[in-house]
C-alpha positions as CSV (number, residue, x, y, z in Angstrom):
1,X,36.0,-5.0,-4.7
2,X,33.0,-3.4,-3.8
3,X,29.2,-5.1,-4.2
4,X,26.4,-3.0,-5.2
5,X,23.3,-3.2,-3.4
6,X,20.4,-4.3,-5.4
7,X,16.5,-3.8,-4.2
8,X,15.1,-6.9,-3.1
9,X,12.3,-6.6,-5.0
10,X,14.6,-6.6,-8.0
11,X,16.8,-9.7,-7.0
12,X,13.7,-12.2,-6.4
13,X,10.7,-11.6,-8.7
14,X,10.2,-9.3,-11.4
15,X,6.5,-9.0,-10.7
16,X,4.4,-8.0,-7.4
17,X,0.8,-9.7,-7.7
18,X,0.3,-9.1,-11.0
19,X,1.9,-6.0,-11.8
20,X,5.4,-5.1,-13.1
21,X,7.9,-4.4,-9.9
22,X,8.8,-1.4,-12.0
23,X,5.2,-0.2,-12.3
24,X,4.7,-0.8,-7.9
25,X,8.1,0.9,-7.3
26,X,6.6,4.2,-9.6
27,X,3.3,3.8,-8.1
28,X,4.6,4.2,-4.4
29,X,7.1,6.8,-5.5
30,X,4.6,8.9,-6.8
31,X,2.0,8.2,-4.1
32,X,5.4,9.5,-1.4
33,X,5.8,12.4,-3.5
34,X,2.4,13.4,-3.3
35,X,1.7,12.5,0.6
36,X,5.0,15.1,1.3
37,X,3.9,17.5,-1.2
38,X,0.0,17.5,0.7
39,X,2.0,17.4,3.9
40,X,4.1,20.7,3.0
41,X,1.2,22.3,1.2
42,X,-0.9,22.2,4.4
43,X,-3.4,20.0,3.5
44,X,-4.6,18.5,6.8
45,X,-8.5,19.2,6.1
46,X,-8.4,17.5,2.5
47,X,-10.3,14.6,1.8
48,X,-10.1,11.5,-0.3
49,X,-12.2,11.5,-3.3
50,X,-14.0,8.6,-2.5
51,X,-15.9,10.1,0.5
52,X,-15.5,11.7,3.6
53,X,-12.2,9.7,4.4
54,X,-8.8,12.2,5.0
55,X,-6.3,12.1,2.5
56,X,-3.6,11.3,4.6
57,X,-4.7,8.2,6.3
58,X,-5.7,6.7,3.2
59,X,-2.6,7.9,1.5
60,X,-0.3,6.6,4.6
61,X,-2.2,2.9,4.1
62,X,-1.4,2.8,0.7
63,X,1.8,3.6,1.3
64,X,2.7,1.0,4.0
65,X,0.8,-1.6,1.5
66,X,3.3,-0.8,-1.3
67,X,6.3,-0.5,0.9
68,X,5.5,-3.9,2.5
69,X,4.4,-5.6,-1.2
70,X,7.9,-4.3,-2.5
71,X,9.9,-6.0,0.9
72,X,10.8,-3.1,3.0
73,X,8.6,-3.9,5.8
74,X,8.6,-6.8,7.7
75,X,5.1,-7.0,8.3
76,X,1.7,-7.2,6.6
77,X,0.3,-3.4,7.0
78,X,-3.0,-4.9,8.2
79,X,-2.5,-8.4,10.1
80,X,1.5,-7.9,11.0
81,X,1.9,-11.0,9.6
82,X,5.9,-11.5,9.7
83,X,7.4,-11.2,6.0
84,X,11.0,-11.8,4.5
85,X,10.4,-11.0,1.1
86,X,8.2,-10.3,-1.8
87,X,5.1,-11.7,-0.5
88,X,3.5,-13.5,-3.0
89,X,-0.2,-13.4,-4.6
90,X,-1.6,-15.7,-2.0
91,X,-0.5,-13.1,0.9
92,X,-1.0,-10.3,-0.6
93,X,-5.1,-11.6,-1.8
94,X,-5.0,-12.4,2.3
95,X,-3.6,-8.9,3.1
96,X,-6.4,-7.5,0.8
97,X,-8.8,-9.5,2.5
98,X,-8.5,-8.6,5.6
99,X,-8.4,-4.7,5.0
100,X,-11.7,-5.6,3.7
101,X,-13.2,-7.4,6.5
102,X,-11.9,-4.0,8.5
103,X,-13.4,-2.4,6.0
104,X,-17.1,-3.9,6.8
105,X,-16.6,-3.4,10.4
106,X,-19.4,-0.6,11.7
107,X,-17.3,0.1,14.9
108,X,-13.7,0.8,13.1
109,X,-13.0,4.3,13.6
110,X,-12.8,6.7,11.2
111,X,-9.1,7.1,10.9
112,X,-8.0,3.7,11.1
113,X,-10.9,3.4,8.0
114,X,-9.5,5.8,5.7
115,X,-5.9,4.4,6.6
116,X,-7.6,0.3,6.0
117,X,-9.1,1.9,2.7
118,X,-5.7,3.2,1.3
119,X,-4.1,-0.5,2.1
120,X,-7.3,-2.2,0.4
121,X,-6.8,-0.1,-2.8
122,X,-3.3,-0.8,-3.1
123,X,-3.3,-4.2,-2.5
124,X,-6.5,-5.0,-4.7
125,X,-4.5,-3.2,-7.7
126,X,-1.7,-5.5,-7.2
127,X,-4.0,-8.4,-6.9
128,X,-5.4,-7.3,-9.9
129,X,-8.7,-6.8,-8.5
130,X,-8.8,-3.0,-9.7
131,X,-7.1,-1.2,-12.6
132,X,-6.9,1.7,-10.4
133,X,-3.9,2.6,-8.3
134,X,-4.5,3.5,-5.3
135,X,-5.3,7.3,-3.9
């Protein structure tokens, strides 16, 4: 008799923060599909619409915040903080929280900004503190 793998995300919790795990996995899906389709298409001089910030950094942060909110990463994108599972609200508000204390720093580089600003977005749509997915 063979078992068939189900998703964490599916097994544990039906919800991610506040938002449907159905509604994450299609979010990060999308945002993968359009990261590879930039990627092939060349794109290395495009920007995020939010300011002078690359597209792919931020795109790559929001990314690793949805990979790591839907428990395939072990650790928090921004603080490593060690993770088995669907992290709950509380971690993901302190995820978000500290993307945005990067956020404020003047001396964070450029780079690791736009790729701070793409985790941020992510995880303050799935806290619920934006209705806008992120990149």
């Amino acid at each position: 008799m063979t078992t068939r793998q189900v998703p964490p995300t599916r097994e544990r919790t039906s919800r991610i923060g506040v938002r449907p795990v159905d509604e994450v996995e299609t979010a990060y899906r999308k945002l993968t599909a359009e990261a590879a389709r930039a990627r092939a298409g060349g794109s290395a001089g495009r920007r995020h619409g939010r300011g002078p910030e690359p597209f792919e950094a931020v795109s790559e942060g929001a990314a690793d915040a949805y990979r790591w909110a839907l428990a395939r990463a072990d650790r928090g994108p921004i603080t490593g903080a060690p993770t088995g599972d669907v992290p709950d609200l509380s971690r993901l508000t302190a995820e978000a929280d500290a993307a945005a204390v990067l956020l404020d720093d003047p001396v964070c580089p450029p780079d690791r900004r736009a790729y701070v600003r793409g985790v941020h977005d992510a995880l303050a749509w799935l806290c619920g503190q934006s209705d806008e997915h992120a990149v």
